[in-house]
N, C-alpha and C positions, 0 to 999 in steps of 0.2 A: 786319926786322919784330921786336917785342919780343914775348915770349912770358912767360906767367904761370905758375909754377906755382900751382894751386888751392889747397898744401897753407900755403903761406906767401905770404898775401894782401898785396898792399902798404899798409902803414899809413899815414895822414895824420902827416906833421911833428908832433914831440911839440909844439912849443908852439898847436897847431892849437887855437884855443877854442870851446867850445861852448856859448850860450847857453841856458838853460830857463828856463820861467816855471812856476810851480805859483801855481794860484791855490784859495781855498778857503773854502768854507761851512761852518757849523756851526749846530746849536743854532736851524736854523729856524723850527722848530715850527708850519710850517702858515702863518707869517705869508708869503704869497705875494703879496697884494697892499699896500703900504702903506693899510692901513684898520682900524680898531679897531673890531671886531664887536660887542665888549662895551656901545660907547659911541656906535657909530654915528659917531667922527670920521672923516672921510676925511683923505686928506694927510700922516700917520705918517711920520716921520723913520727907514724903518726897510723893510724888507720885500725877498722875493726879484724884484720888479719893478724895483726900483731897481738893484739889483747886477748883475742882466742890463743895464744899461747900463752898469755898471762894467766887466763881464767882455765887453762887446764892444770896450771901449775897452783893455782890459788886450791880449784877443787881437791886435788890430791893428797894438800900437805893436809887438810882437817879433815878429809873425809867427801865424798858430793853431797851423802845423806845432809852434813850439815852446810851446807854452802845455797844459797839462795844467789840468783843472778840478777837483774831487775835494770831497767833503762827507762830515763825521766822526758822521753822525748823529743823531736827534731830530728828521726831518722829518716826520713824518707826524702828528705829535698836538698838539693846542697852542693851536687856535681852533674857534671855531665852524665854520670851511668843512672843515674834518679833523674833528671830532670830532663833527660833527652830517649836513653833507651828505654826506659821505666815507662814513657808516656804512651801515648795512642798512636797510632800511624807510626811510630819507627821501625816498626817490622818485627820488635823482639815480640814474642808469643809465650817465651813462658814465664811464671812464676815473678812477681815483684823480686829483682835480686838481692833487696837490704831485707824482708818478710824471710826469705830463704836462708839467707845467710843466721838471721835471729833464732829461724827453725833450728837449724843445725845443731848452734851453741844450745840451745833447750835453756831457753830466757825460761823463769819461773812466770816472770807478769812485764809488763811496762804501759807506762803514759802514755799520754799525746801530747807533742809540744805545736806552739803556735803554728810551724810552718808543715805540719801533717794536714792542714784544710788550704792550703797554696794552690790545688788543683781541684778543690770542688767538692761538696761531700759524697756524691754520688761516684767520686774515683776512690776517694778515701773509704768508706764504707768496702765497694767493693775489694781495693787493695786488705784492707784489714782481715776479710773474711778467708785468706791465705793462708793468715798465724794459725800455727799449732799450741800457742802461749797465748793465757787471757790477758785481756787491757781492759785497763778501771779508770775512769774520770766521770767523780760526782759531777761538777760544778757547770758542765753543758750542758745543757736541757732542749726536752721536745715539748716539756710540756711543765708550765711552773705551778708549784703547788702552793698553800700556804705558808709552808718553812719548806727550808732545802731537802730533809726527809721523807717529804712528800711529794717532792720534784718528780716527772717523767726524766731518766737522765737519756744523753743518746748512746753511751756507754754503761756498763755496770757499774753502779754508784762507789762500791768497794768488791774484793773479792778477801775470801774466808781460804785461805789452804792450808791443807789438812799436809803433816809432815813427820815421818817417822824418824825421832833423832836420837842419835845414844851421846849418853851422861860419859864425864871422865872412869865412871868403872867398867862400862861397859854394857850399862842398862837401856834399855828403850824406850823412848816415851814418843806419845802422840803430842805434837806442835803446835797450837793452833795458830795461823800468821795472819794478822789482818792485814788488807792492804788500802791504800786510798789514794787515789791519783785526782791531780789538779791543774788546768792550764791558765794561761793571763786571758781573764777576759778580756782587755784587746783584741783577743781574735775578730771579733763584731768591726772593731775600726780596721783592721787591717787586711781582712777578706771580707768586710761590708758587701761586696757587689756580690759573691758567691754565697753566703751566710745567712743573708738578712732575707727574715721572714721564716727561712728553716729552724731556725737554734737561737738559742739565746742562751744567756750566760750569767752565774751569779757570781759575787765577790768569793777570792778561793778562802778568806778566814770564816765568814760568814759558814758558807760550804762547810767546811770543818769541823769549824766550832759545832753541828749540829749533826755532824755520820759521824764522828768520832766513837759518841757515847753508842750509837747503833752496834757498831763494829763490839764491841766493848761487850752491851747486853748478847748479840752473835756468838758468844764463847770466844773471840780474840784474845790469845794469850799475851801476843804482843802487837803493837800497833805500826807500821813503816804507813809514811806519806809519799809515794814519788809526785813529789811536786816541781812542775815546769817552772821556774822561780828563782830568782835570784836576791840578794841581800842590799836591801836601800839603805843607806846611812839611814836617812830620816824620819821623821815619826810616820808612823801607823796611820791611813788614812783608808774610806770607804775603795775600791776596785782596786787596788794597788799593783800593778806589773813584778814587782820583787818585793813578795810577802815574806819573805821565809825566816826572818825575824819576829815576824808575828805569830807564824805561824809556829815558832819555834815555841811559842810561851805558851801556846794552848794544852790546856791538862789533857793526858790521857793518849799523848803521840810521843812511842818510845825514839821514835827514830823518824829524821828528816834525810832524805835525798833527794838534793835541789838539783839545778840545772838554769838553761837562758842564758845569762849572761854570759857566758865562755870565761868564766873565770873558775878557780881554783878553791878548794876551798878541804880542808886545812890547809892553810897556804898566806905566803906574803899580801898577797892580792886585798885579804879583810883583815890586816893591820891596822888598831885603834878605834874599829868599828865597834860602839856599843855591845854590849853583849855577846860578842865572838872571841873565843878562845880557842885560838888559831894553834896554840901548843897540844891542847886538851882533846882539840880535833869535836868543841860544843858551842854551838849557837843559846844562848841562855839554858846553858848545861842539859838543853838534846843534842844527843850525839850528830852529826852532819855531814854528808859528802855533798861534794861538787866536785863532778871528773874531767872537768877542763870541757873542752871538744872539739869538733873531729876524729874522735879516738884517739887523742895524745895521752893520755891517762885510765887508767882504770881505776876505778875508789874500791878500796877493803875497809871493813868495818868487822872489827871479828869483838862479837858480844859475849861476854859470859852472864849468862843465868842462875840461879839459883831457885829454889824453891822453897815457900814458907809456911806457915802451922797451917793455913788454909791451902795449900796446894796450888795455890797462884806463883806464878815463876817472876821472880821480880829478876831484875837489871843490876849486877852489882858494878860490875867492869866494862869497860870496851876500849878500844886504841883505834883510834881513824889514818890509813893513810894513803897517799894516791902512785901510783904504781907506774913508772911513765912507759909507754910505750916503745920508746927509741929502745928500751934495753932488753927487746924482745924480737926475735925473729920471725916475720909472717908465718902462721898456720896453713902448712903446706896442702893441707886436707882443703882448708877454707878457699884458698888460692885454687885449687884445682876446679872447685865447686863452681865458681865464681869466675873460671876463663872463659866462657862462651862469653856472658855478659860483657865482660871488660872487652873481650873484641869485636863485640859489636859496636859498643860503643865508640873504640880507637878508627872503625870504617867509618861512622858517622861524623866524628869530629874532626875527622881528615878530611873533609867535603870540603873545597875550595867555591865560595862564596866570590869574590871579587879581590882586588888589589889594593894595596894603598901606598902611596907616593912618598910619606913618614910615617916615623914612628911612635906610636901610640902606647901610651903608659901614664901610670895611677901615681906616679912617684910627687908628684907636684897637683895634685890634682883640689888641695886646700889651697891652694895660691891662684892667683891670678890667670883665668885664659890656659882652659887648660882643652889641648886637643882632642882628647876620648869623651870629654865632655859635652864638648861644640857637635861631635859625629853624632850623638844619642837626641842630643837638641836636635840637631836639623833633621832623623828619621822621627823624632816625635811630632812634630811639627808638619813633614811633610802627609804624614798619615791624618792627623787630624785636619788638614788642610781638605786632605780626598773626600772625606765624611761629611765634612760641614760645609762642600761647596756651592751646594743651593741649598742653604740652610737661611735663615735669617741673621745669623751670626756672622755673615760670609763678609761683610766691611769692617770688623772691627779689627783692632791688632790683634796679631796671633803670635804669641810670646812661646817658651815652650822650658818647661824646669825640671833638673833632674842634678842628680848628688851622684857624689863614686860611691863604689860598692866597697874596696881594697884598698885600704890606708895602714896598713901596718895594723899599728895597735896589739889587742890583744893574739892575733894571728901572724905576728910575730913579724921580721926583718923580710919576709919572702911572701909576705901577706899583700902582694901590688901585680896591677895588672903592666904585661910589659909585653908589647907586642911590635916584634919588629917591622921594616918598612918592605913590601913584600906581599905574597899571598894572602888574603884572608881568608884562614878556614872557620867552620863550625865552631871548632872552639876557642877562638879568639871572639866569637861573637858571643860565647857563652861566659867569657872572661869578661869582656866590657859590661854584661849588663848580666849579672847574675842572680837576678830571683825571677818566677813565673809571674811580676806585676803586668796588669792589663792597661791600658792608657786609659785614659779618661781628659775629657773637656772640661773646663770648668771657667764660668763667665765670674770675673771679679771686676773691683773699681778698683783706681791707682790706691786710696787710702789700704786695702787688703794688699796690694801690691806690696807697700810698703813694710806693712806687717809679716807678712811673708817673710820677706829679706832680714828685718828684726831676727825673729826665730832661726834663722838658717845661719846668725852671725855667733848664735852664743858658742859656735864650736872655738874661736879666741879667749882667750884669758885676755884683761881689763890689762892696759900697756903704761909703764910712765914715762913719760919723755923724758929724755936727753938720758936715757939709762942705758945700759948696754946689757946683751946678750939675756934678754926677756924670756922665754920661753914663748912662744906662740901658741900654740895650740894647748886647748884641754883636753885632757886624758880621758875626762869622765864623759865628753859628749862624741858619741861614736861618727866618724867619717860621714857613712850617709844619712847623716842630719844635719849635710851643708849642701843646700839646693842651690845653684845658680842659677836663675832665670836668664835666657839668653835674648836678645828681641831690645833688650835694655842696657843702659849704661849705669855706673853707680859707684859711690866710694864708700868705705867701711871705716869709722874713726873709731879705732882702739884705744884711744882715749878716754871712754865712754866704756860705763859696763855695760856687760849684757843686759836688753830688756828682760829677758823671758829667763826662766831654769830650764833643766833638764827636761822638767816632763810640760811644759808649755804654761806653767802658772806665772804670773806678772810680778817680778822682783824688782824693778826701778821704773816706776810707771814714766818716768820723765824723763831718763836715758834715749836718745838717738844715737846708735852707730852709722844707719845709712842716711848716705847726704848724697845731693846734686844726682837725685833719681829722673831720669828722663827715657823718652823715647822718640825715636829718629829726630833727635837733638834739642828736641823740648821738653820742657819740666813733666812730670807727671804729676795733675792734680789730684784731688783725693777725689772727687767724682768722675773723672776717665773712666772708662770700660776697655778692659781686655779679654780676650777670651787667651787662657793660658794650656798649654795639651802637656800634659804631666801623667803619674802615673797611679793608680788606684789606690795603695796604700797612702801615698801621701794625700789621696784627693779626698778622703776620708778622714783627715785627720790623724796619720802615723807621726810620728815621733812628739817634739815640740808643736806642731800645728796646730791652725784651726782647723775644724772641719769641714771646708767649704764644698764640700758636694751637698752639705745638707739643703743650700738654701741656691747653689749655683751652679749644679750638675748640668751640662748640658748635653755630655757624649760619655757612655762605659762599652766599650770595647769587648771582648771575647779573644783578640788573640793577645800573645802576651808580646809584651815590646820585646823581647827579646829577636820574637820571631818577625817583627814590624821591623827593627834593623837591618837581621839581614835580607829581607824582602829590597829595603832602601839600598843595598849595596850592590846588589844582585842587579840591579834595574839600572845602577850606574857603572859597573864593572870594576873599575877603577875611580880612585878617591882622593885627593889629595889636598889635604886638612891645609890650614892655612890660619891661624891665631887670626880671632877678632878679636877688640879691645871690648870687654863686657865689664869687668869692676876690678876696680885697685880699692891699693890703701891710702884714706887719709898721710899724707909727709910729716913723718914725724920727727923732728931736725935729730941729729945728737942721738937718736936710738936705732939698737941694733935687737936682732930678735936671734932663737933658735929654733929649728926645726930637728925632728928625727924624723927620717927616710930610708927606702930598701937602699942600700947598700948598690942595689945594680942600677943607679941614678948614675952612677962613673962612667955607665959604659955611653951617655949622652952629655958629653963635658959643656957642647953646648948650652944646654940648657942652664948648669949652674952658671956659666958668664954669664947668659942672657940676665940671668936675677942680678947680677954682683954678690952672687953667694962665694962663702967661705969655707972648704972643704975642712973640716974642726974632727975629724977622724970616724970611726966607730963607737958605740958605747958597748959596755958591756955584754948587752945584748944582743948586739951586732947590729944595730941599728946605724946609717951614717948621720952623722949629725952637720947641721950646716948655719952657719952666720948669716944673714940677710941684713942688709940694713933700710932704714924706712925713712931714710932722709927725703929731704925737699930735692933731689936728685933721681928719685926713681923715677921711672917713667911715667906719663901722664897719659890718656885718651888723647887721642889725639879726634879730633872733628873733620866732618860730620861723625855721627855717632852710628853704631851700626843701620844696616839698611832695613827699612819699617819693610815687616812680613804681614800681609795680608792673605784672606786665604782666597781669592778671587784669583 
């Protein structure tokens, strides 16, 4: 009879291999069912319906035993069935539908991404307490310790799952999978008015660099990161929004699954980027997903293992790749699950709100005087007007700033709001102004004025005269981080680089794009006072900004502008927008520029004469592209300049 000792267990043959799958979501945003809420299209190339038929077909081919499921954050907020029936007062009662929907698939774990505290922690807490699936993020804290190991987190710091897998012979072994989830400390700037004072937040390599090893001594066989996170070109700095380069180089993390930025990744999208190898499917040779989102992808990572003289499973193999959603048909089980929700929501967002006299769309909404923009100014405005009207603020200018939501980009040709001339329903209001941001007041001088308009200009590329057919716009600076302040007049000289980068650091400290800045027809000086009613993330310092609530908060709100809209629409019935002249471009003789745009910009031919644009086709993509030209012929302001808003 053969006898064991317990204290030296007999090991499996070191060349013994072990197959895993890691499959993974991101960046869903509520799109649960392939259907456009905004638009009433059904059929969307895109949604967590479709991928439940990918991730049944993923589980089957290897096994479920070996298949791990895992989501890196940004589910809960994003459409109207999360943002509208998901909330309080809309009458739905049961069950979070995107929590439900996650129960069903039997996610093994997932993140938090930024926009899961958009409603508060006291909903997110509760929401979360739903899942049948654990959720792990070190890097939020209730309470900070010496090092991040010692942190109170408000999540589990990591989680340890325990997993029975069989080897290519057909053996079994117990798994151990560490997990460690991270989100962009920006949360603090970007839900500052919900956050602050509750949580606080550490840098996520910091974080890392320090539960890594924990997990490690934990008996973790292998290490996955779901990190909310995306890939910076550039170097490594203290809090950084897209670590995952950095965090790619830390020892002792087998596996990265990023997320944020809605891009791709193996993929086109991190072409040339330092240490990404987009063929090899490795961020500094850790293997890598990023599953697009909305559910347009699914990421597989299928690992093989090995085990060596000490009984450690190392990592020999893995192949990364993302699995698109269009070439899969809704889960008809998930869809069925999932029909109450979606018709409650289709009654809600068929609410007719009031009328409007034109037509309102995002197609142009980086150019000059753009109608859906002017509407959100004049309800931001009029609502901070109501608050602060025996206030001591109540004579000064009341300006009012805000940026589009839907500009194409990485959400592709059909990524624009476009809302005919006609009814407004609920969800044309939820099209125009789509995140739960709250308004906020905030008292500036002209010189902040200024600087404002700076940072909101870096979305152009630097232009050269008498060139033709320029590109306009940067790819890398997203749509709503081009705020108009309306209240004012103004010109933007693309002549001039941008002052500011991406993330608001000072790159040409002596660059001016904005000139002849005024209000109701006079200069703006740098000591004027304005009070400007805008919206919470940016009034915190979201994107490029400064932070000016720090030192000139004068109003934070509780409801969200979205719902301040249609309350302003509601109370007029009918609307009928009308172009003020708020900023051009600098004439630039001899230059022509290009733009890309949705495609459904033809169905307002208008509009392209009004520019003297040139219809230059489709690209690729399907994007239409148009010719502008920027001569000493475009239009000018004409004077007086718009009409001074007080809030008296």
């Amino acid at each position: 009879m053969t006898t064991c000792n317990p204290q030296f267990p007999i090991l499996p043959p070191r060349d013994t291999a072990l197959h895993l799958r890691l499959l993974q979501t991101t960046d869903v945003h509520g799109h649960l069912l392939p259907y456009d809420y905004f638009t009433n299209r059904p059929d969307c190339p895109w949604g967590l319906a479709r991928l439940a038929t990918l991730i049944r077909r993923a589980r089957s081919e290897d096994g479920a035993a070996n298949c791990l499921l895992f989501d890196t954050g940004d589910f809960l907020q994003g459409t109207a069935l999360t943002d509208l029936t998901a909330q309080p007062g809309s009458g739905w009662q049961a069950p979070h539908p995107v929590i439900a929907a996650m129960n069903q698939l039997a996610y093994d774990a997932a993140t938090l991404g930024n926009h899961e505290f958009n409603f508060g922690l006291d909903w997110l807490t509760g929401t979360l307490s739903q899942a049948r699936f654990p959720l792990t993020c070190c890097n939020v804290i209730t309470s900070r310790g010496d090092s991040p190991a010692k942190d109170t987190t408000l999540l589990p710091p990591y989680l340890l799952l325990t997993r029975q897998m069989r080897d290519t012979s057909g053996q079994h072994h117990t798994l151990r999978i560490g997990v460690l989830g991270l989100v962009p400390p920006q949360i603090m700037t970007w839900d500052h008015a919900r956050l602050s004072g509750r949580i606080d937040v550490r840098d996520m390599v910091e974080s890392a660099r320090d539960w890594v090893p924990v997990l490690r001594a934990a008996g973790a066989d292998i290490v996955i990161v779901l990190a909310h996170t995306g890939v910076d070109p550039g170097p490594g700095r203290p809090m950084m929004e897209n670590a995952a380069r950095a965090l790619a180089r830390l020892p002792g993390i087998d596996v990265l699954l990023a997320g944020h930025s809605h891009k791709h990744f193996p993929g086109p999208d991190h072409h040339g980027i330092t240490g990404a190898d987009t063929a090899a499917g490795t961020l500094h040779d850790t293997p890598c997903l990023m599953a697009g989102f909305r559910g347009d992808h699914l990421g597989q990572l299928d690992l093989t293992l090995t085990r060596n003289a000490t009984g450690a499973w190392n990592m020999t193999n893995h192949h990364a790749a993302l699995l698109p959603a269009a070439s899969a048909p809704p889960c008809p089980t998930l869809c069925a699950m999932l029909g109450p929700a979606h018709a409650h929501t289709l009654s809600l967002t068929a609410r007719e709100i009031g009328r409007t006299g034109a037509p309102l769309h995002s197609y142009l909404a980086l150019l000059p005087n753009n109608l859906a923009l002017q509407l959100v100014n004049d309800a931001q405005r009029a609502a901070l007007g109501d608050a602060l009207a025996d206030s001591p603020y109540s004579d000064l200018p009341l300006l009012s700033a805000t940026a589009p939501f839907k500009t194409g980009g990485h959400g592709g040709p059909s990524h624009f709001t476009d809302i005919p001339e006609g009814p407004l329903r609920l969800r044309n209001i939820a099209d125009l102004y789509g995140f739960p941001n709250t308004l906020a007041g905030v008292l500036v001088t002209g010189a902040e004025l200024h600087d404002w308009l700076e940072r909101a200009a870096i979305c152009f590329h630097r232009l050269s005269p008498e060139k033709p057919d320029q590109p306009l716009l940067d790819p890398a600076v997203p749509g709503h981080d081009f705020d108009v302040i309306d209240g004012l007049s103004y010109s933007i000289d693309l002549s001039q680089p941008a002052r500011y980068d991406l993330y608001g650091a000072l790159k040409h400290p002596k660059a001016q794009r904005i000139h002849d800045l005024r209000h109701a027809g006079q200069p703006v000086m740098d000591k004027d006072r304005f009070v400007v009613a805008t919206n919470s993330y940016r009034a915190h310092g979201g994107g490029p900004f400064a932070p000016l609530a720090e030192h000139g908060l004068i109003y934070s709100g509780t409801r969200p502008v979205r719902d301040l809209l249609a309350t302003y629409i509601a109370a007029r019935g009918y609307i009928r927008p009308a172009s003020r002249p708020t900023w051009r471009f600098v004439p630039l003789p001899g230059t022509t520029v290009t733009i890309e745009t949705g495609p459904g910009l033809r169905a307002h031919p208008q509009d392209i004469t009004a520019l003297g644009a040139t219809d230059l086709g489709l690209t690729e993509a399907g994007f239409l592209r148009l010719r502008l030209p920027l001569s000493a012929e475009q239009p000018t302001l004409a004077h007086p300049e718009p009409a001074a808003y007080m809030m008296r």
